[in-house]
N, C-alpha and C positions, 0 to 999 in steps of 0.2 A: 936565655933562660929556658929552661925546661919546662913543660906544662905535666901536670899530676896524670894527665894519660899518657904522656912519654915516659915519665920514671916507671907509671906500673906495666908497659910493654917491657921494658928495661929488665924490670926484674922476673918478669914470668920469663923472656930470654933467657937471662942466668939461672933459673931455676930450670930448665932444658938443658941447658950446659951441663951443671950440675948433677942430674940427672942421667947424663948421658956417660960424663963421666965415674958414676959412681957404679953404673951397670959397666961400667969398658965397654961401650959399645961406636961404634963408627957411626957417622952422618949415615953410609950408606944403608947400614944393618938395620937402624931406627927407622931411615924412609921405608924401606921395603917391608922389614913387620907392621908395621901401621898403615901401610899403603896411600902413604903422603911421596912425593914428587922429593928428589933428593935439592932441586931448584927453592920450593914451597919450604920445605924444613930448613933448609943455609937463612931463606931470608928471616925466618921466624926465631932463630936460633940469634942472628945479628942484633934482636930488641930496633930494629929499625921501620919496622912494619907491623900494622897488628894483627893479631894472631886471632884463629876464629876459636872459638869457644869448641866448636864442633875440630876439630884439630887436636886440641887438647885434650878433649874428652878420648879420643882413638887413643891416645900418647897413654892416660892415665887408666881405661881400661887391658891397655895391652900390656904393661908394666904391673899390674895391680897397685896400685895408687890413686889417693883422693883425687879426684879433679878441683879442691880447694885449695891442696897442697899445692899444684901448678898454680893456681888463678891468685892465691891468696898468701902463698907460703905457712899456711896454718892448717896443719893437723885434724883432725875430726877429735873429738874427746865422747861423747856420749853415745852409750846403745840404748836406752831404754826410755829419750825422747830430746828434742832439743825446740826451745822455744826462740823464735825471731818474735821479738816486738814489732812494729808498727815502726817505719823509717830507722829500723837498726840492724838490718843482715849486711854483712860483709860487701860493699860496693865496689867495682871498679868498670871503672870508662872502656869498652874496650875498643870506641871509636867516638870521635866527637858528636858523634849521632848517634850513639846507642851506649847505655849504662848497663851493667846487671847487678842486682841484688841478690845475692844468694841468700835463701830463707833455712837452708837446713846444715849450713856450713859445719854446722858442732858435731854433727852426729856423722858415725864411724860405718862405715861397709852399707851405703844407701845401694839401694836398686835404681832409684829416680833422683835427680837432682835439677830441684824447683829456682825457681829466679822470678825477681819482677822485671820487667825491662820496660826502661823508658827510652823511648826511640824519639828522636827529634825530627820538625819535619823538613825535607827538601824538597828541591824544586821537582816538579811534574813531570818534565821528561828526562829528570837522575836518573840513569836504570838500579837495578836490583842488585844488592850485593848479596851475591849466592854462597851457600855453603850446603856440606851436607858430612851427616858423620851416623854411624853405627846406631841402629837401633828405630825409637820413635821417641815422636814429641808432641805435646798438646799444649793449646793457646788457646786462653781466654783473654777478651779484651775487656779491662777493666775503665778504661777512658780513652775519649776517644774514637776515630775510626782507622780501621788495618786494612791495606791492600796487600795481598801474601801470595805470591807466585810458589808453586812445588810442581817441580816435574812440567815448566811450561805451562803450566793451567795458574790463571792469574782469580781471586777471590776477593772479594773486597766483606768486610768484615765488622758488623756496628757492635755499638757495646753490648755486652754479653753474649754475645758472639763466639763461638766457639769452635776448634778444629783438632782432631787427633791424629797426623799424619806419618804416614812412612819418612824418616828422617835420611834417607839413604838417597833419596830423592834431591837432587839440587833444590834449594827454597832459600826463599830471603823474605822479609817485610819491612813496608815501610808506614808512615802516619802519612794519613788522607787530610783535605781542608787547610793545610799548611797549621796543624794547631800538634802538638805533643799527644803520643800515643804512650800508654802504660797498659803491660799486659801480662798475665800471669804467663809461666812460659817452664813445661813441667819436660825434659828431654829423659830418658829411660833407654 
């Protein structure tokens, strides 16, 4: 049986396929303008592993394309505002420890694109799963406590807490107290 975060690796895969072949472009052409590893792109491309958010964001800025399109298969519709309710922006798992919510999915050519992400917690000496992609990001912690490594330098982080970091920078977070971390999480 499949689990609901296998099918939507699955299809963010086929949506890179898709993508790839609609520009004709090669594995190799797409690793090197985005400056993903042509190893990193085959596996992410397979829907066998998942894909960082920050990956996709490189894919969807370099192509000019929604990064909801990749994560969501849905289009943007609105320029002149889009409202996310309370427990209703576009969800997916992109790892059994971490959800994101996207709050601005509807609206068409953002600068910024915001998320809630509820992070699960693991054991204390899990290391960090790092990533790092174009641009900056900011995080507030809305529940919960954050331990956030960028660049080597590790932070720990109580609610309301807040950080606006160079995104180009290796960084990962994880939830402190062994209890669920939600945090607002704004990448640009």
């Amino acid at each position: 049986m499949i689990g609901n975060m296998d099918e939507q690796i699955i299809q963010i895969a086929e949506r890179l396929r898709g993508l790839r072949d609609v520009l004709e472009l090669s594995i190799e052409e797409i690793s090197q303008s985005c400056g993903i590893s042509i190893e990193e792109y085959e596996r992410a491309e397979s829907g066998k592993v998942d894909i960082s958010v920050g990956m996709l964001q490189k894919i969807s800025r370099q192509y000019g394309i929604s990064l909801d399109t990749l994560m969501f298969g849905e289009e943007p519709k609105m320029s002149t505002y889009f409202v996310t309710r309370a427990g209703q922006g576009t969800s997916i798992e992109r790892t059994k420890a971490y959800k994101y919510q996207a709050l601005a999915a509807g609206f068409r050519d953002r600068i910024a694109d915001p998320f809630i992400v509820t992070i699960e917690p693991k054991p204390a000496d899990a290391p960090f799963h790092l990533n790092n992609h174009a641009g900056q990001e900011f995080n507030i912690v809305i529940e919960g406590r954050m331990e956030i490594s960028i660049g080597g330098k590790v932070l720990t982080l109580e609610t309301g807490d807040s950080i606006y970091f160079n995104a180009q920078l290796p960084h990962g977070m994880r939830a402190l107290d062994g209890k669920t971390l939600k945090m607002l999480a704004i990448i640009m």
